[in-house]
C-alpha positions as CSV (number, residue, x, y, z in Angstrom):
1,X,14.8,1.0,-13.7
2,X,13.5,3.1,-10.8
3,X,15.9,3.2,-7.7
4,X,16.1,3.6,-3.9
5,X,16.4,7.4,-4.5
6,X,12.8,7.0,-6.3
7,X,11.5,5.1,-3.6
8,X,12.8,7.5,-1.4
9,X,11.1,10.4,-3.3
10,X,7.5,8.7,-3.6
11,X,8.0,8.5,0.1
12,X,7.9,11.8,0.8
13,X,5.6,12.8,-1.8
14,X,2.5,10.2,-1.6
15,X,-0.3,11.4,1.1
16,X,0.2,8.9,3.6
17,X,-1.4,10.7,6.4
18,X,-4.8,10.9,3.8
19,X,-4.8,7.2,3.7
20,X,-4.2,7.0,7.5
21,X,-7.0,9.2,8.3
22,X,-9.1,6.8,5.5
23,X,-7.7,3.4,7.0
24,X,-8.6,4.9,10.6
25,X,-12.6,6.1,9.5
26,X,-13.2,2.7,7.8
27,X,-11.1,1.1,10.6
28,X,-9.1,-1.0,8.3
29,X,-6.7,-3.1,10.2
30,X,-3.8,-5.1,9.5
31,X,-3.4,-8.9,10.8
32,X,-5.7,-8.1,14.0
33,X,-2.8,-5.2,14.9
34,X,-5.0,-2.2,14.9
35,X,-4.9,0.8,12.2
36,X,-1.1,1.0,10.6
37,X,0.7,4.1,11.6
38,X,2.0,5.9,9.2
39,X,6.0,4.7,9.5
40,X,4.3,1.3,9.3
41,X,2.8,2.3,6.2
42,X,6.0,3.4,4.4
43,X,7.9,0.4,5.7
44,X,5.5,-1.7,4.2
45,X,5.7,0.3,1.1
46,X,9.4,0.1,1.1
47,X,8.5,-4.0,1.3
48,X,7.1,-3.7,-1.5
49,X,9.6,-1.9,-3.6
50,X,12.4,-4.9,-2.6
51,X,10.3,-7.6,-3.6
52,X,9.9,-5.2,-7.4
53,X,13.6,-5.5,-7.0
54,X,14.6,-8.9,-6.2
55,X,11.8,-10.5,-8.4
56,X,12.0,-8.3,-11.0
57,X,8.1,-8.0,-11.0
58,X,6.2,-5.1,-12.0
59,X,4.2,-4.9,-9.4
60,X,3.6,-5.7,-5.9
61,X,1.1,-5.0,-3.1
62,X,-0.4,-5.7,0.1
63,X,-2.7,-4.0,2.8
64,X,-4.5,-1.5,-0.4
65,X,-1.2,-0.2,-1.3
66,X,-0.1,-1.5,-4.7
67,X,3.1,-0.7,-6.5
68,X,3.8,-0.5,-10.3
69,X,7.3,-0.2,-12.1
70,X,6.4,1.5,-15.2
71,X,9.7,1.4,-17.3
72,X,11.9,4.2,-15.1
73,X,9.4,5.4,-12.6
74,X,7.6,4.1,-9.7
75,X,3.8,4.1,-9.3
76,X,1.9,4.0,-5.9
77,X,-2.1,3.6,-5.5
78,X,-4.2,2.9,-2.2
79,X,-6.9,0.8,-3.8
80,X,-10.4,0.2,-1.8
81,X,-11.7,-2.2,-3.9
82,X,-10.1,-4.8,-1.4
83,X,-11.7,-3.4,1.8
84,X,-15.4,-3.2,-0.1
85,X,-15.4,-6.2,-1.6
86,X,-14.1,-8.0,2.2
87,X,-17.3,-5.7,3.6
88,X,-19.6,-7.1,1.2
89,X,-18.7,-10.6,1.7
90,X,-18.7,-9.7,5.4
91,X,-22.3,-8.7,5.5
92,X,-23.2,-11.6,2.7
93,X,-22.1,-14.2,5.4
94,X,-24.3,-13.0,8.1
């Protein structure tokens, strides 16, 4: 079962500053609070990560970060398909 040493290692080795720079073109806010910093955006991956642990789930996600638990390791995707499918409906509803 991954731990908070492989938390703390996906961390430091997923792009965050890629999805920033991403979040910031498509201006993809959270809860009306502007673009996430980057701190916000491991915190809330760290979120993430407790609920794995306390609910024993195998994944978890939230603002187009989703995270797996894959037998012993730790799995972290952006995913767009959120933000295009809220942009579709957007323009649908006009």
């Amino acid at each position: 079962m991954p731990t908070y040493a492989d938390l703390d290692a996906l961390l430091e080795k997923f792009d965050f500053q890629k999805v920033h720079k991403v979040m910031t073109l498509l201006d993809w806010q959270w809860s009306g609070q502007g673009v996430p910093s980057v701190e916000n955006m491991k915190s809330t991956v760290s979120y993430l990560f407790s609920i794995l642990d306390r609910e024993n789930k195998s994944d978890a996600s939230t603002g187009g970060f989703k995270l797996e638990r894959h037998r012993d390791k730790l799995v972290l995707t952006f995913q767009l398909e959120w933000m295009t499918h809220y942009v579709s409906n957007l323009q649908t509803a006009r």
